[in-house]
C-alpha positions in Angstrom: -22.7 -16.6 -88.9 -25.7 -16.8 -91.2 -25.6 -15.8 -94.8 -27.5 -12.4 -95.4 -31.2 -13.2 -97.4 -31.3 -10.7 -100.3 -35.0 -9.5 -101.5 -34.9 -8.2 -105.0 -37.4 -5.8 -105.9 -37.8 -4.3 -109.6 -39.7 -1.0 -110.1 -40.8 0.1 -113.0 -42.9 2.6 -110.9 -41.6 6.6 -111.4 -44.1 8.7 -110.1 -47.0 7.3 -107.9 -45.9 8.5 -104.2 -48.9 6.8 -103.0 -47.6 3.3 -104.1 -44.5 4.1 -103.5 -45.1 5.4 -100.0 -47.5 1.6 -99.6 -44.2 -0.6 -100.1 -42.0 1.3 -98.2 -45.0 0.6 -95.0 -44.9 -3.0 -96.6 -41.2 -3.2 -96.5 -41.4 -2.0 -92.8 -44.1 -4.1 -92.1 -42.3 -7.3 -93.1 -39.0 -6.3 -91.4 -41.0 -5.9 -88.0 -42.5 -8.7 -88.6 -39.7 -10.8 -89.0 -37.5 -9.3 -86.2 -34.8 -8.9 -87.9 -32.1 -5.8 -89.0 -32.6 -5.4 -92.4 -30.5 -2.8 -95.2 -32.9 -1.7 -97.7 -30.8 -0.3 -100.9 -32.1 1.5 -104.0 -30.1 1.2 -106.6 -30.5 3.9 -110.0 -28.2 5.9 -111.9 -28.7 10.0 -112.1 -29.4 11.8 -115.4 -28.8 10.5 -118.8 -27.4 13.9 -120.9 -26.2 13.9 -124.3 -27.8 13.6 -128.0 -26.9 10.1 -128.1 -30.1 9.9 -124.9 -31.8 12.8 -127.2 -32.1 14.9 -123.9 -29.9 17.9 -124.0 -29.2 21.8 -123.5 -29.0 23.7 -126.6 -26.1 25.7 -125.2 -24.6 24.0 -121.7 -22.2 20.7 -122.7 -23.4 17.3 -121.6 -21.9 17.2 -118.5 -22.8 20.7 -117.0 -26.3 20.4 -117.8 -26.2 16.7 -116.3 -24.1 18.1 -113.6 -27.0 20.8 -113.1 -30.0 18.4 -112.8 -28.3 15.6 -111.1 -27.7 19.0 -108.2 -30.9 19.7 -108.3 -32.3 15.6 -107.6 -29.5 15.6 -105.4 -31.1 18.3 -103.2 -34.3 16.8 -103.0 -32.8 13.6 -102.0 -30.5 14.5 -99.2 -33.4 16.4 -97.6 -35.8 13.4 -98.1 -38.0 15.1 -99.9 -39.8 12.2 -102.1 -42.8 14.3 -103.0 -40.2 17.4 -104.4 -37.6 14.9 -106.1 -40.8 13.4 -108.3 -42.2 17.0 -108.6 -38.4 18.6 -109.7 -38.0 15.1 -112.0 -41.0 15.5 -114.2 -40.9 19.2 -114.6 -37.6 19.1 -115.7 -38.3 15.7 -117.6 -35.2 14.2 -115.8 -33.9 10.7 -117.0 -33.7 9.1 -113.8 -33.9 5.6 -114.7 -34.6 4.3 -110.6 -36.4 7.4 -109.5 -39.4 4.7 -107.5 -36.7 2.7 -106.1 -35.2 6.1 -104.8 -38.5 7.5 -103.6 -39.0 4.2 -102.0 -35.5 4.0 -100.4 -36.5 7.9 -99.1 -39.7 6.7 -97.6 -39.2 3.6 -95.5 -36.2 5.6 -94.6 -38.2 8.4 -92.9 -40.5 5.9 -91.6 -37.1 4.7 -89.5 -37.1 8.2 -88.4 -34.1 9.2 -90.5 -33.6 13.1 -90.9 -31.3 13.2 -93.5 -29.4 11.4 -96.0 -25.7 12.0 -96.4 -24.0 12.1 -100.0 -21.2 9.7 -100.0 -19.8 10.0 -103.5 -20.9 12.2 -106.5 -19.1 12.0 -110.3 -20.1 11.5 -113.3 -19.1 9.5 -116.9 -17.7 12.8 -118.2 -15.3 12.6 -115.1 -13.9 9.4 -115.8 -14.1 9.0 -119.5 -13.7 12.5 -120.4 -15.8 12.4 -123.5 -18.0 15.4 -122.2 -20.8 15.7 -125.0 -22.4 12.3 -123.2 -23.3 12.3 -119.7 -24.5 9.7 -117.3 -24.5 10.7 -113.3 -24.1 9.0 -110.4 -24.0 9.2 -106.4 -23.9 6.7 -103.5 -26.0 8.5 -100.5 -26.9 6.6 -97.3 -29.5 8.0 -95.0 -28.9 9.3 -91.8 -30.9 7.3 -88.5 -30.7 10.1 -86.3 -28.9 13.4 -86.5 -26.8 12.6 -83.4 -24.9 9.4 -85.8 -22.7 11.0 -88.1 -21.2 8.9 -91.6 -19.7 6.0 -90.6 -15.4 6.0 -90.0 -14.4 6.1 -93.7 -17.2 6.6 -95.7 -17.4 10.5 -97.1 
């Protein structure tokens, strides 16, 4: 059995869907090329809530407010909607640290004729430290080749 090749790429790209939109075709391009199955994987943590990130809500708590904007990313993400999830990010100055590698993730995703994405697993540092005046979210979402395939045995 061979040993999986792993790719790093590091983004420090937030909000250029054009760029973004050119490595997902170069991703795709090289996979083709190489006739191989690849996994492509995006890896960023949600919002960053609390006045310890000086981002906060004057009168929601940490985690509701995070709670709130990682929903509304969340949204935009699940329906592949790249071009909404940047737009919804910057005019609610979200502190989504991965947003390109996302974006990216969302694109060659769609070019793979995906239709949806699927939301695995949502929580949040609030839920697991309890300490609910700082706030860092997270979610594990895999997107969906075809709506006929439904989340793999296990997963969700």
């Amino acid at each position: 059995l061979e040993q999986p090749k792993i790719v790093p790429i590091v983004l420090s790209i937030h909000g250029d869907i054009k760029l973004l939109r050119d490595l997902a075709n170069g991703i795709l391009e090289a996979s083709e090329s190489l006739s191989r199955k690849i996994v492509v994987i995006g890896s960023s943590d949600l919002n960053h809530v609390g006045r310890f990130y000086g981002f906060y809500h004057k009168e929601k708590r940490s985690d509701e407010f995070g709670e709130y904007l990682d929903n509304m990313a969340l949204s935009r993400i699940l329906e592949l909607d790249s071009e909404g999830l940047i737009s919804v990010a910057m005019r609610n100055s979200m502190t989504v640290c991965g947003i390109g590698a996302i974006v990216t993730v969302l694109e060659y995703s769609k070019k793979k004729n995906a239709k949806n994405a699927i939301l695995l697993k949502y929580a949040n540092s609030a839920q697991i430290s309890g300490e609910r005046d700082i706030c860092v979210g997270y979610a594990s979402v895999i997107t969906n080749p075809s709506p006929r395939k439904s989340c793999p045995s296990g997963w969700g």
